[in-house]
N, CA, C and O of each residue as an XYZ file, in Angstrom:
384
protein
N       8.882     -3.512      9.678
C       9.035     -3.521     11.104
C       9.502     -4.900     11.571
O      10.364     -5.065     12.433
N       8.694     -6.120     10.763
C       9.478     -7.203     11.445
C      11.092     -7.618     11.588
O      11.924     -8.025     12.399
N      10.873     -7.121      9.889
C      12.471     -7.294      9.208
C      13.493     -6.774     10.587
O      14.364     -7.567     10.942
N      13.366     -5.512     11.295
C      14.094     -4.784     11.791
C      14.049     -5.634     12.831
O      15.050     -6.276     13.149
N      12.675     -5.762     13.604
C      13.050     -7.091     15.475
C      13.187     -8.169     14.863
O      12.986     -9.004     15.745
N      13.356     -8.601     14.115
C      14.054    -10.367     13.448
C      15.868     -9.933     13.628
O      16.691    -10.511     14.338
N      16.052     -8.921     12.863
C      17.446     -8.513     13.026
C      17.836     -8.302     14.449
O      18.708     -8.962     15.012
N      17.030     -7.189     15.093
C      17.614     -6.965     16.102
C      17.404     -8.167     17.103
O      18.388     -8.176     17.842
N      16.702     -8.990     17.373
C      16.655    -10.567     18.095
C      17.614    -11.225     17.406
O      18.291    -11.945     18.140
N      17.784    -11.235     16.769
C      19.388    -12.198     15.703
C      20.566    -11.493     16.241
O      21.564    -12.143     16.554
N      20.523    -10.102     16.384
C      21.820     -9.251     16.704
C      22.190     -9.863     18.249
O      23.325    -10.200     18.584
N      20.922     -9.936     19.161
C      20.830    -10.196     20.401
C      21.284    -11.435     20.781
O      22.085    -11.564     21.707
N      20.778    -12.505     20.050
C      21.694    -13.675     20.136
C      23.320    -13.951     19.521
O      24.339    -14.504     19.934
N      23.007    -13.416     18.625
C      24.621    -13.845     17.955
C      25.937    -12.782     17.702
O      27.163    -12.898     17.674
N      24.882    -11.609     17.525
C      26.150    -10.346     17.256
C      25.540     -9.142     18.462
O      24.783     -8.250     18.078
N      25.938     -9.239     19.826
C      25.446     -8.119     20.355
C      26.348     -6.997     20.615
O      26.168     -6.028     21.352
N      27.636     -7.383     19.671
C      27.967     -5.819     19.572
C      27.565     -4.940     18.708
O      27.645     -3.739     18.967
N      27.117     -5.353     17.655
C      26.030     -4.633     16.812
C      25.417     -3.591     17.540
O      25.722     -2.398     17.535
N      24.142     -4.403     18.433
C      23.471     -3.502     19.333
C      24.158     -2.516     20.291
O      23.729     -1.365     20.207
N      24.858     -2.670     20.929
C      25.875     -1.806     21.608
C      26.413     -0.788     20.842
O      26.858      0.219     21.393
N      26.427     -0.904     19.799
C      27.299     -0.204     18.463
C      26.241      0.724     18.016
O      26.509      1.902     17.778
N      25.020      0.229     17.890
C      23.964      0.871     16.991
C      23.008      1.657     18.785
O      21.934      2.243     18.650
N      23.525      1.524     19.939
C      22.937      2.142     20.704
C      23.702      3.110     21.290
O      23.053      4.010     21.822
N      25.598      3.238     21.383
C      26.019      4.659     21.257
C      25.878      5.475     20.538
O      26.076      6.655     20.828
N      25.400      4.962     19.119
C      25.323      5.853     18.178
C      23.963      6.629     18.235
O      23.826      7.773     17.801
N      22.886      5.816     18.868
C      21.627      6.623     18.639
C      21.440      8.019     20.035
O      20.705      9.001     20.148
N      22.550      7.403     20.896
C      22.414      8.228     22.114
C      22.873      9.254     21.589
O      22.300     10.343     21.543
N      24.213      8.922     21.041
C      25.650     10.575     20.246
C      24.485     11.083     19.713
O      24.170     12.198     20.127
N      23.601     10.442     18.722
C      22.712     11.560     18.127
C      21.845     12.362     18.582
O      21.518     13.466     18.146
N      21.340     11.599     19.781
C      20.253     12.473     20.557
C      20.774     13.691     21.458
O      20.216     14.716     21.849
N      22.083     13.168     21.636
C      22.983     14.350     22.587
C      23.016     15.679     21.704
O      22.675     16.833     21.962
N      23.499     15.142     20.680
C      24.082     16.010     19.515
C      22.975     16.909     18.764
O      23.120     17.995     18.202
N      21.823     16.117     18.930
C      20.583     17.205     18.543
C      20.283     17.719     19.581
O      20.291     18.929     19.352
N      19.996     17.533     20.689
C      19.584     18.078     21.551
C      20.517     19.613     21.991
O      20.133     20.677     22.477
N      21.357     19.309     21.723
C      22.621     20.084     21.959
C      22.593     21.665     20.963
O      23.464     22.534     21.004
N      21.434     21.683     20.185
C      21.201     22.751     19.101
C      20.126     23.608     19.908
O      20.170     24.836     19.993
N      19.168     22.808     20.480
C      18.233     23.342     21.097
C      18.391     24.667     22.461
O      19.103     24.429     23.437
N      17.843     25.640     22.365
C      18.450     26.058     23.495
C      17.986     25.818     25.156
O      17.248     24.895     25.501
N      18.480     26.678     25.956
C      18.777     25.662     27.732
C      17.943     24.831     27.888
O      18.353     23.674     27.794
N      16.367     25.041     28.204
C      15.639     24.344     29.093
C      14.956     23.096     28.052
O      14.564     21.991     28.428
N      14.949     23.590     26.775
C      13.869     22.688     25.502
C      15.600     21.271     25.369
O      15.238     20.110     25.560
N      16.872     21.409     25.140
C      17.392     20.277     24.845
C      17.770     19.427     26.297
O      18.056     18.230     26.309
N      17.716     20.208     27.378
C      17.816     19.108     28.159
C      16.440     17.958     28.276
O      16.199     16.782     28.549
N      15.838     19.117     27.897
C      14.352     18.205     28.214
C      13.976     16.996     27.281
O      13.658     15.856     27.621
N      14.099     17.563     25.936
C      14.185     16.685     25.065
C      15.229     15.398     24.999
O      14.896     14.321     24.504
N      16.705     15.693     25.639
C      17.260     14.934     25.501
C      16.987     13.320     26.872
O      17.313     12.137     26.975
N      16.308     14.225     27.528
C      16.275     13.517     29.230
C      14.633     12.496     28.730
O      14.295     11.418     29.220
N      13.953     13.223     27.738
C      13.264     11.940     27.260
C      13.383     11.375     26.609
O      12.656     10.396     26.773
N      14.021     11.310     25.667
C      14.152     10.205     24.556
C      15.323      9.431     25.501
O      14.816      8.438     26.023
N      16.108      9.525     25.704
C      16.848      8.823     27.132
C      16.114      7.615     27.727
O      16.439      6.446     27.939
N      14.660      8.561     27.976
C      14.243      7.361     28.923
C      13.123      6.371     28.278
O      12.470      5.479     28.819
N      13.128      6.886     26.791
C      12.789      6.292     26.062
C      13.566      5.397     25.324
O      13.058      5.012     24.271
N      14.659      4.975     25.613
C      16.193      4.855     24.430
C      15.779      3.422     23.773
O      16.018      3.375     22.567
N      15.272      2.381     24.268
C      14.713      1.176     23.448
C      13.998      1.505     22.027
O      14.329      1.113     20.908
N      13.015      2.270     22.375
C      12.062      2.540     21.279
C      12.317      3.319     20.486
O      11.774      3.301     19.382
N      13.425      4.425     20.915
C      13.969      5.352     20.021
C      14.811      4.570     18.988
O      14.608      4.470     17.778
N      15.624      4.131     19.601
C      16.373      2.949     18.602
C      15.779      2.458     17.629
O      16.075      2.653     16.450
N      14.624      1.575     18.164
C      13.795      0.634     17.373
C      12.724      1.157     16.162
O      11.914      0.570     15.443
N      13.136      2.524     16.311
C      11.983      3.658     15.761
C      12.765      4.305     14.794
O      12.288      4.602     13.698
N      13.730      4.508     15.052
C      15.032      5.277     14.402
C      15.334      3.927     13.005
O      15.284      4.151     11.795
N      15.664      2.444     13.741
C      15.898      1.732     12.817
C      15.230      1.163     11.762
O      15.607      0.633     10.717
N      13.509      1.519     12.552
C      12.572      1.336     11.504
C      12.834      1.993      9.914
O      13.163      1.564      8.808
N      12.468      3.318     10.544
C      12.674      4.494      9.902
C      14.068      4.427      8.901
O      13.722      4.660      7.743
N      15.445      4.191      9.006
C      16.520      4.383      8.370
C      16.043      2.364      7.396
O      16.236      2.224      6.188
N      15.712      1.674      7.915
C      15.173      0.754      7.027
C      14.401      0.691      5.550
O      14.645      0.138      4.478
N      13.071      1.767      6.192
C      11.855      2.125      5.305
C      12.651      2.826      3.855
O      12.395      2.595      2.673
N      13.541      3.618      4.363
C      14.357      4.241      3.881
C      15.015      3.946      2.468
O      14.819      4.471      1.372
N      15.929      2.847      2.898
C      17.051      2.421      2.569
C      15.759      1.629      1.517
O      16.004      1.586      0.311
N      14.847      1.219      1.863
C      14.267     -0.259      0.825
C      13.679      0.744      0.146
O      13.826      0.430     -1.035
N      13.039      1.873      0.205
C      12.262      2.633     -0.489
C      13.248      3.264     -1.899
O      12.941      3.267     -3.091
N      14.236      3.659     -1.370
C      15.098      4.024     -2.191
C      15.534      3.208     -3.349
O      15.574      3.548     -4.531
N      15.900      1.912     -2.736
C      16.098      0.208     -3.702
C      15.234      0.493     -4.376
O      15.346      0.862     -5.545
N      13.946      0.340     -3.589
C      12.762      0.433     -5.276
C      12.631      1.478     -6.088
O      12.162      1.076     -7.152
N      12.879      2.995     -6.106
C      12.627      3.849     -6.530
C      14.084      3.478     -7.733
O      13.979      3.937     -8.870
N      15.057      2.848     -7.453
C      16.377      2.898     -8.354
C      15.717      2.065     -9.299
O      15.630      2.379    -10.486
N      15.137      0.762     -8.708
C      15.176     -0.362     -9.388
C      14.041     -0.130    -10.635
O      14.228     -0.136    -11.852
N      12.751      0.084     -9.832
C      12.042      1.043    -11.160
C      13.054      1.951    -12.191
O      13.213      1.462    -13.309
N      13.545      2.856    -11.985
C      13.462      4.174    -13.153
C      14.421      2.782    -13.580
O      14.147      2.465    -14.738
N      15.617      1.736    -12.877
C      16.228      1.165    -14.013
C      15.246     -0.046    -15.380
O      15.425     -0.487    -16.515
N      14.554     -0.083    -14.633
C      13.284     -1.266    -15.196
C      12.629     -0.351    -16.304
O      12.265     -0.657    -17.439
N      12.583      0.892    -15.628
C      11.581      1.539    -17.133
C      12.680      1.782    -18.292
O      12.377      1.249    -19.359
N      13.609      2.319    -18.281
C      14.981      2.590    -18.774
C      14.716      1.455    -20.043
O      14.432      1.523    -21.238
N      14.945      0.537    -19.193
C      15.265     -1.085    -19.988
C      14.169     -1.351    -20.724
O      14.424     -1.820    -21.833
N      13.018     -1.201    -20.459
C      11.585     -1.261    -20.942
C      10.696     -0.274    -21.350
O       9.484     -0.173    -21.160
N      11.626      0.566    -22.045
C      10.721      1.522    -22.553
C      10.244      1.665    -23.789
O      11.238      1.679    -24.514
N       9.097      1.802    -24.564
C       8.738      1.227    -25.814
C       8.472      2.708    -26.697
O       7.832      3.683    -26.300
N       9.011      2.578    -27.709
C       8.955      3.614    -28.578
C       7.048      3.894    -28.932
O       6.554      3.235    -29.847
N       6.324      4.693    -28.287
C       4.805      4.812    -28.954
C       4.720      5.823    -30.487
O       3.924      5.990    -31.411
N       5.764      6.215    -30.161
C       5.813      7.436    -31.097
C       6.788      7.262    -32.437
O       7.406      8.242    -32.852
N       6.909      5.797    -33.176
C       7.495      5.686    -34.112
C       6.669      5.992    -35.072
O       5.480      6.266    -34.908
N       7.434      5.951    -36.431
C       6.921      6.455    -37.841
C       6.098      5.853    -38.051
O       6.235      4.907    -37.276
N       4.728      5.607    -38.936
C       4.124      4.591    -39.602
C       4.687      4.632    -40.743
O       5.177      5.477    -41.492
N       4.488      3.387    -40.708
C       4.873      2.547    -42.307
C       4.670      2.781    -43.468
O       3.477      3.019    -43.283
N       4.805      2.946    -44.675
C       4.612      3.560    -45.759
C       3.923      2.135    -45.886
O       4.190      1.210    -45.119
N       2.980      2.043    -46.962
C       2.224      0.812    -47.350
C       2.374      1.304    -49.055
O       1.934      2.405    -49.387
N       2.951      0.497    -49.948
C       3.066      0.515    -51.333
C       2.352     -0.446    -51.806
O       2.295     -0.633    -53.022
């Protein structure tokens, strides 16, 4: 969570088209789901997260974060065991 408001306060000072960028996109999505729902449930839904749109963002970016790092580790393991995997099940030794 910090990782994400360190970024997004960094975006705010130095790159705020980022944010602008990453806040049409979360609206298109909310339109765009909402838009499945039928009459009275997607306007409704869409008219709150709307008026929620800070936190949705900030919730959304959490979330696609948790994500993205969870995944890193899940690669980085199976490649770590890969590399480190120890034979338990070799022959024993003949002793003469």
């Amino acid at each position: 969570m910090l990782a994400v408001l360190i970024f997004f306060g960094w975006c705010w000072v130095y790159r705020p088209e980022y944010l602008t960028w990453w806040k049409r996109h979360v609206d298109e999505w909310v339109i765009t789901a909402a838009s499945y729902l039928p009459y009275p449930w997607g306007d409704r839904i869409e008219s709150t997260l709307g008026n929620f749109g800070i936190w949705v963002q900030i919730t959304l970016a959490i979330v696609i974060f948790r994500f993205i790092v969870g995944a890193m580790l899940m690669l980085t393991r199976s490649i770590w065991r890969l590399r480190h995997r120890t034979h338990t099940f070799a022959m024993p030794r003949k002793i003469s």
